[in-house]
Phi, psi and omega in degrees: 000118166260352169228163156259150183259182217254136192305197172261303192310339176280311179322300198284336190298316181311330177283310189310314177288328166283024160248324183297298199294331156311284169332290192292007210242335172325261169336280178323318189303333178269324169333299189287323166311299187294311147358289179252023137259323160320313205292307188304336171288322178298273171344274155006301198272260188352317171307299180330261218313298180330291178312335181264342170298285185314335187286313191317304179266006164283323180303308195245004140314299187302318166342284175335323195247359181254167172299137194343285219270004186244045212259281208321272187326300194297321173298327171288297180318314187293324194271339167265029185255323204260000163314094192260163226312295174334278178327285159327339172309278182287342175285131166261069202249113179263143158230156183216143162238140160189140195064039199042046135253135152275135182227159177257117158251131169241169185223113155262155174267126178295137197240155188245102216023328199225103168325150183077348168257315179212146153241165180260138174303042179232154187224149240228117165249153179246181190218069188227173188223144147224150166299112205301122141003114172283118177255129205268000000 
């Protein structure tokens, strides 16, 4: 005899595992779902925080170069300009002058997976300063 044939009793353990392995795969699936929706709400809030960083400063760039009295206006338009529509709803952006500084606060709102649909109660702030421009 040169070879062996193949039992029975291994044949069916083979089958029982590839149903075992379905079930778990089964199983496992709503995990790795709930995974990559934290991670993707993660991702989300850091992006805020990029955009409100940037708004800022684009915000008290424009501040900077505008004339006193027109500072307010020119600072907001600069900071909702690079915002995009979704994003630009729920955003706020204040300038302030004082002590020869301009400073930018922006407030952005955290969308809740998708911008433009739900927010999350957490709100997103940027910071920036720069030095008021002297006009001759």
């Amino acid at each position: 005899m040169t070879g062996k044939a193949a039992s029975p009793a291994r044949d069916g353990d083979r089958d029982r595992d590839r149903g075992q392995v379905t079930i778990e795969f089964l199983g496992m699936t709503p995990t790795i779902l709930v995974t990559l929706v934290v991670l993707w709400q993660l991702v989300l809030v850091g992006y805020a925080f990029i955009l409100a960083g940037n708004a800022a400063d684009e915000a008290v760039r424009a501040g900077t170069a505008a004339a006193p009295g027109a500072r307010q206006g020119a600072c907001r338009a600069a900071g909702l300009d690079k915002l995009s529509g979704a994003w630009a709803e729920g955003a706020t952006v204040n300038c302030t002058t004082g002590g020869g500084l301009v400073t930018a606060d922006v407030t952005l709102s955290v969308p809740l997976l998708f911008p433009g649909v739900i927010s999350l109660p957490l709100d997103v702030e940027g910071h920036a300063g720069a030095v008021e421009e002297e006009t001759d």
